[in-house]
C-alpha positions in Angstrom: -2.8 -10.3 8.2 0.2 -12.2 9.3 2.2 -15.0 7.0 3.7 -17.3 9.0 7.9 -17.7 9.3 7.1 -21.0 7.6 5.8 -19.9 4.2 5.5 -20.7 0.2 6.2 -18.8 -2.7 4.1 -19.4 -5.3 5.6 -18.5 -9.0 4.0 -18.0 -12.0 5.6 -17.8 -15.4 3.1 -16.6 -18.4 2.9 -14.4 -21.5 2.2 -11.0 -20.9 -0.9 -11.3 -23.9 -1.7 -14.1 -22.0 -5.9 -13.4 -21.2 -8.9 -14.4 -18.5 -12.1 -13.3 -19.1 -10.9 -10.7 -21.6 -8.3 -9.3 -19.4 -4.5 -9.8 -19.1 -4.2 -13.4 -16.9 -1.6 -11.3 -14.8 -4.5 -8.8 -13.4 -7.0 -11.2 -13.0 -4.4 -13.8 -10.7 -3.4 -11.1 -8.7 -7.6 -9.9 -8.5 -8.0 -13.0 -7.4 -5.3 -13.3 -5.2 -6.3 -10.0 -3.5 -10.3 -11.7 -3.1 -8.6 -14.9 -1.9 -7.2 -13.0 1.3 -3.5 -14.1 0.0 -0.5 -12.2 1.8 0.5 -10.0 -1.7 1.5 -10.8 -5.2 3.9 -8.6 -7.4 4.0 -8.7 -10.8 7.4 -9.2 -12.9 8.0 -7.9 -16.3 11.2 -9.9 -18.2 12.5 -7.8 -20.8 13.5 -11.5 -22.7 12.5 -15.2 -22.6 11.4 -18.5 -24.0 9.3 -21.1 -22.7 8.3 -24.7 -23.9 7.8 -23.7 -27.5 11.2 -22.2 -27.7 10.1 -19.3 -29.7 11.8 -16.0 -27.9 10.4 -13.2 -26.7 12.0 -10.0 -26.9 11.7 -6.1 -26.3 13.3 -5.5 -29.9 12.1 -2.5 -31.1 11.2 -4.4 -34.7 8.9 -6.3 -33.1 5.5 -5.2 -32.5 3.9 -7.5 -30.4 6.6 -9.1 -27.9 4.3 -11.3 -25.6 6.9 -11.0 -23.1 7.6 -13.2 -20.4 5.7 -11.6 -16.5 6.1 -14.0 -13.7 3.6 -13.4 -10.5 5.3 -14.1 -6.7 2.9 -14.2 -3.9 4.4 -15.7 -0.5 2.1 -17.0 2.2 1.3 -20.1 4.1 1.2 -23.5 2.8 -2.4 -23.7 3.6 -3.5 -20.7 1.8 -1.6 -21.7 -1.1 -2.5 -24.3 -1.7 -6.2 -23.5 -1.7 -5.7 -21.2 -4.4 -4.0 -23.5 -6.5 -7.4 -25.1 -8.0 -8.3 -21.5 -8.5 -5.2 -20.8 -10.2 -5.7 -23.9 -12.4 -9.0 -23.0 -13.8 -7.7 -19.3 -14.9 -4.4 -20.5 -17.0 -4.6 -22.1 -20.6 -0.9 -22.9 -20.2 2.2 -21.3 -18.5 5.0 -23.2 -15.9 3.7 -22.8 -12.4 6.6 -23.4 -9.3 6.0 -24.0 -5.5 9.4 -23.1 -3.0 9.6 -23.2 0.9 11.0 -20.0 2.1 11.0 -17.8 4.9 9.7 -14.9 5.8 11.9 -12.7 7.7 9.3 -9.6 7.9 6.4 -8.5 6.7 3.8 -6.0 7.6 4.6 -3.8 10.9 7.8 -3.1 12.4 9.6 -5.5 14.7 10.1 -4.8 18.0 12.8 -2.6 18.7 12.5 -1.1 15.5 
C-alpha cells in the first residue's frame, strides 16, 4: 500500500466510553478503517480534556469513570478519505471530527539508499 506525498490526516476527537455496536467507537473506527483499506490509524489516549459541554475529563484517581478524551489519526489520500467520511458519519453519535493537508515523508519500506 502506498499513500501518496500529497495526503490528509483525518482526526477524530471522542470519549473514550464513547460506543458502536456495543463496543468502544475507537475500535470499531479503526475496524473499519482497517476493512476500508485506509493507510493506518493510531489511537490517542489524553490523560485531560473538555469538549463542547465543558464538563472535564480527568485521570483523578476520585473519579471512577473518567470518559477520557482518545483522538484517532489515520493519514492517507484525499480520495480515500474522503470515502470513509460517510462511513465515519454513520458510526459517531457526536464528537469534533478535523481534516489537514500534510505530507508524507515516508511510510512503509525503506527509501533508497537506506
Amino acid at each position: 500500500m502506498r499513500i501518496p506525498r500529497d495526503a490528509v490526516l483525518l482526526r477524530i476527537f471522542i470519549g473514550e466510553d464513547d460506543k458502536f455496536e456495543h463496543k468502544p467507537l475507537y475500535e470499531a473506527i479503526v475496524l473499519k478503517a482497517r476493512e476500508q483499506k485506509l493507510g493506518g490509524a493510531t489511537v490517542l489516549r489524553g490523560p485531560i480534556g473538555f469538549g463542547h459541554s465543558s464538563v472535564l475529563h480527568t485521570t483523578k484517581i476520585l473519579r471512577l469513570s473518567a470518559d477520557l478524551p482518545i483522538v484517532i489519526e489515520i493519514v492517507d489520500a484525499p480520495d480515500k478519505i474522503e470515502a470513509f467520511l460517510p462511513v465515519l458519519d454513520a458510526m459517531m453519535p457526536s464528537g469534533l471530527v478535523t481534516l489537514e493537508k500534510v505530507q508524507v515523508l515516508q511510510y512503509g519500506e525503506q527509501r533508497n539508499g537506506a
